[in-house]
N, C-alpha and C positions, 0 to 999 in steps of 0.2 A: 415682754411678750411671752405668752404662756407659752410651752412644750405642747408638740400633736401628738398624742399616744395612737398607735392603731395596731387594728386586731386586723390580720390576714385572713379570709373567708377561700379557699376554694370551693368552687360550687360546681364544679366538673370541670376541668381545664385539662388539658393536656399536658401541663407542666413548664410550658414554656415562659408563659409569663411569670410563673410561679420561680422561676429562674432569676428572669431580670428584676424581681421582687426582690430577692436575696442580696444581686448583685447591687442592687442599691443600697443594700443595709451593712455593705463590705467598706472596710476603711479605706478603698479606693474613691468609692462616689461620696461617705463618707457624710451622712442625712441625720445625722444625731450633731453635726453642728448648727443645720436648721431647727432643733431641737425634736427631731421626728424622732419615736422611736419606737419599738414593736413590741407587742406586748401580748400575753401569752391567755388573759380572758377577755370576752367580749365589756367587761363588765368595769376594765380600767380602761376602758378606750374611750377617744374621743370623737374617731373616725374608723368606718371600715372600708378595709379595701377586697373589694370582688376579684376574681379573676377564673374566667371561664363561663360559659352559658351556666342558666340555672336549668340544674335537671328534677324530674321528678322524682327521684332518690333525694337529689341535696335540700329540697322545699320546703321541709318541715322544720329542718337544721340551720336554713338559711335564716329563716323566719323566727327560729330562737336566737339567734345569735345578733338578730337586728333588734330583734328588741330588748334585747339586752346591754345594749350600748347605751349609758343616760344621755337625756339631752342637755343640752344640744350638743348634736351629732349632727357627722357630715359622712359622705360617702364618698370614694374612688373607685370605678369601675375601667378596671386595666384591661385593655385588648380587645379586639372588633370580639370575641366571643360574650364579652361582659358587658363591651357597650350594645352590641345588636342580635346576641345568638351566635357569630359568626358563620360559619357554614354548614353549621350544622340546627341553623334557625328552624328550619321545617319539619324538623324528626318527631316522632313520636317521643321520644327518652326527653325532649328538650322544653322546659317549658318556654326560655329566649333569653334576650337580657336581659339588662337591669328595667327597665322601663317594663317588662314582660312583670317580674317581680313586682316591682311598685303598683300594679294593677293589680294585683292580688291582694297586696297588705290594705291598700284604698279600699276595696268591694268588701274583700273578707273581713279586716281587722281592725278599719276604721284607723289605718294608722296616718302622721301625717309624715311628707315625703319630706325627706332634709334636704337642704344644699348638694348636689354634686358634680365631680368632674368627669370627664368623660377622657383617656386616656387611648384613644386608638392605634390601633398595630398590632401585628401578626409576628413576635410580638413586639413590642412596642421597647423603644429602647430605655437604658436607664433615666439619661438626659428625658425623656420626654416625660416617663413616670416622675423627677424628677419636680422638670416643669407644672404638671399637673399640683402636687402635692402644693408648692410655692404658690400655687394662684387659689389655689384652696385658702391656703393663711396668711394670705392678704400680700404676701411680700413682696410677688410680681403681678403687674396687670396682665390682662390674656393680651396676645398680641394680636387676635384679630377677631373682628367680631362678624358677628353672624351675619349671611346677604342675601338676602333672597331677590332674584331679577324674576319679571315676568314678563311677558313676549312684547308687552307695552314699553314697557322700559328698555330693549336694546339698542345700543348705544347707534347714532347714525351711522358712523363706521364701520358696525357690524354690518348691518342693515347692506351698505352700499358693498360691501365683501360679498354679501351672500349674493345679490343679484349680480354683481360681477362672476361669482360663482357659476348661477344660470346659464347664465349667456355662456360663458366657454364651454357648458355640457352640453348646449345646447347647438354652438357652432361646429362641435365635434364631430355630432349623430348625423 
């Protein structure tokens, strides 16, 4: 199995994840036996890892550095800022996340969007960064997949809770 090389992007973050980034690279959590390892141009990597919304400062730098990665390339965006904006989604300074980005490179750049994971948390611990990277290179499957319920499909259970609901608000008033 090949080595994941990657290149660290901060693209405005706070630091925090930029923290649990390191501490994953410390011989405590110890990710160069998964053969991960970090590396210092966009240009030996394999994958980039985001961390922080993207600003309109970093936009221009982000977008050199993504294309500068050969393909195939994969991405990890670490932390509710990198996967959705975080909270600071709506600001003028902010362009969003990673999907905010990838809307860009798509219109603008005609670029195609790689593989990625999506690592959420404020910030997000090493174990999880961890997790993320591991389902990136195939090692672990994700443990839970995606579910979307629509007001059709709630379960009769539910269904019979919520009118039992009613009735007591309603025996209340």
């Amino acid at each position: 199995m090949k080595s994941l090389w990657i290149f660290h992007l901060n693209s405005g973050s706070c630091n925090a994840c930029d923290i649990e980034v390191l501490n994953v690279l410390t011989p405590y959590h110890d990710v160069e036996r998964l053969g991960i390892k970090l590396v210092a141009s966009p240009r030996h990597a394999d994958a980039i890892v985001f961390t922080g919304p993207i600003t309109r400062e970093a936009l221009p730098k982000a977008v050199r550095a993504f294309t500068a990665v050969p393909e195939p390339k994969a991405v990890v965006a670490i932390g509710s800022c990198a996967c959705g904006g975080g909270i600071w989604y709506d600001s003028y300074a902010i362009i969003g996340g990673i999907e905010a980005f990838y809307k860009i490179l798509r219109e603008k750049y005609k670029v195609k969007i790689p593989p990625t994971v999506y690592v959420p948390g404020c910030p997000p611990k090493p174990e999880a960064i961890i997790y993320g990277i591991a389902v990136l290179r195939g090692i672990l499957r994700q443990k839970q997949r995606r579910t979307y319920f629509t007001e059709e499909e709630v379960p009769e259970l539910t269904k019979d809770l919520i009118i039992n609901i009613e009735k007591y608000m309603e025996s209340k008033s």
